[in-house]
C-alpha positions as CSV (number, residue, x, y, z in Angstrom):
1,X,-23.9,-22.2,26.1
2,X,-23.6,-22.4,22.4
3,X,-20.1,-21.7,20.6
4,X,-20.8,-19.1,17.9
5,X,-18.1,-19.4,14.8
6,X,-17.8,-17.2,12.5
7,X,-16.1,-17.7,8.7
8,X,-12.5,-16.0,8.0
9,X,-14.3,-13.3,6.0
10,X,-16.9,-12.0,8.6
11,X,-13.8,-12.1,11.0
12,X,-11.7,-9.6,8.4
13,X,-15.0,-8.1,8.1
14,X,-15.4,-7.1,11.7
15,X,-11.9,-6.4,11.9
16,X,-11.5,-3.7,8.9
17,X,-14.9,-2.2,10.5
18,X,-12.8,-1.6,13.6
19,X,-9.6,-0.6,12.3
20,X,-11.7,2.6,10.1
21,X,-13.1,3.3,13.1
22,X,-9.9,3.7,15.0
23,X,-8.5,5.5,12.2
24,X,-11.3,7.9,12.0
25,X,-11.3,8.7,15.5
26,X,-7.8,9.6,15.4
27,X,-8.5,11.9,12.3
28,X,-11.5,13.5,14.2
29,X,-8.7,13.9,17.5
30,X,-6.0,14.9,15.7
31,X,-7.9,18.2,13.8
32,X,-9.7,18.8,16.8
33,X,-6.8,19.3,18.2
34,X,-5.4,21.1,15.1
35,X,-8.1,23.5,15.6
36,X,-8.6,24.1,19.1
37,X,-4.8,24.4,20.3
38,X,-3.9,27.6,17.8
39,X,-6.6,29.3,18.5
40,X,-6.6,28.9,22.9
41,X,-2.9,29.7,21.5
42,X,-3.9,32.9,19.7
43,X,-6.4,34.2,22.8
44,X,-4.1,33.2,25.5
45,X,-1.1,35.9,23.4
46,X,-4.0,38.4,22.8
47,X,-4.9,38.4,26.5
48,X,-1.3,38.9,27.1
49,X,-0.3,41.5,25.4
50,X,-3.8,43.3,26.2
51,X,-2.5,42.9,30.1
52,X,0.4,44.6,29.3
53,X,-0.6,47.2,27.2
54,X,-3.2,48.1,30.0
55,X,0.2,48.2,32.6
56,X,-1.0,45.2,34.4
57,X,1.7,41.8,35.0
58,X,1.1,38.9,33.2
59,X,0.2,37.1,36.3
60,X,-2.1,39.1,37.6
61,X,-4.0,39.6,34.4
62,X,-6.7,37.2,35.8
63,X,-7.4,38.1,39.4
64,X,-9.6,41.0,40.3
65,X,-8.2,42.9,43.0
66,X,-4.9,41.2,43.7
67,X,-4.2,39.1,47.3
68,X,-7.0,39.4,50.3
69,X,-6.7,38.4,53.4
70,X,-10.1,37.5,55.0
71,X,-9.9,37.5,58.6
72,X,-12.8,36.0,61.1
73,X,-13.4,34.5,64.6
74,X,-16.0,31.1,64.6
75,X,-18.4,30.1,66.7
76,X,-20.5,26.8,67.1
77,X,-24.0,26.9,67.7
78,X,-25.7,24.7,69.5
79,X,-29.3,23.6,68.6
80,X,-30.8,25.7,70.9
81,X,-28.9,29.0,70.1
82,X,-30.0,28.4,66.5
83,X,-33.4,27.5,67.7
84,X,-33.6,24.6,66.1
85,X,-34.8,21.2,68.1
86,X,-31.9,18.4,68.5
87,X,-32.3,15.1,67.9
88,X,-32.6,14.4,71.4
89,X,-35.1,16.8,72.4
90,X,-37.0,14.9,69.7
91,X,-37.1,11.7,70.7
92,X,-38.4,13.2,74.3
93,X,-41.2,14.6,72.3
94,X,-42.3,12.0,70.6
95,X,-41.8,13.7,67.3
């Protein structure tokens, strides 16, 4: 394998290409973030003080219908009560 060298400029070359990428991914982050948190900020008071004007908790703002309790008895099903063949009746029929 061949050593590759580079000269002291291409190496402060590739090194202020990769610190002004840093830096301009921070800058994309950080106003993204400028952006994005005031206004979930903004719709999250809004919804708020919507649910309370409406009467409704804070909490339950979200939830249609408050707490339900869903109650049921389960039963397996074999193959047969399903109709379906199982694996062993088909390996008898040579399926």
């Amino acid at each position: 394998m061949r050593a590759v060298r580079l000269k002291r400029w291409q190496l402060v070359l590739a090194f202020a290409v990769a610190a002004a990428l840093m830096l301009t991914l921070a800058v994309v982050a950080v106003s993204a973030f400028l952006l994005i948190f005031p206004a979930v900020l903004v719709g999250g008071l809004i919804w708020r003080f919507l649910a309370y004007w409406r009467g409704e908790s804070a909490s339950r703002a979200g939830r249609s219908g408050g707490d339900q309790v869903i109650d049921a008895e389960y039963v397996i099903l074999s193959h047969r009560e399903r109709g379906e063949p199982s694996a062993r009746d088909a390996d008898r029929d040579g399926r």
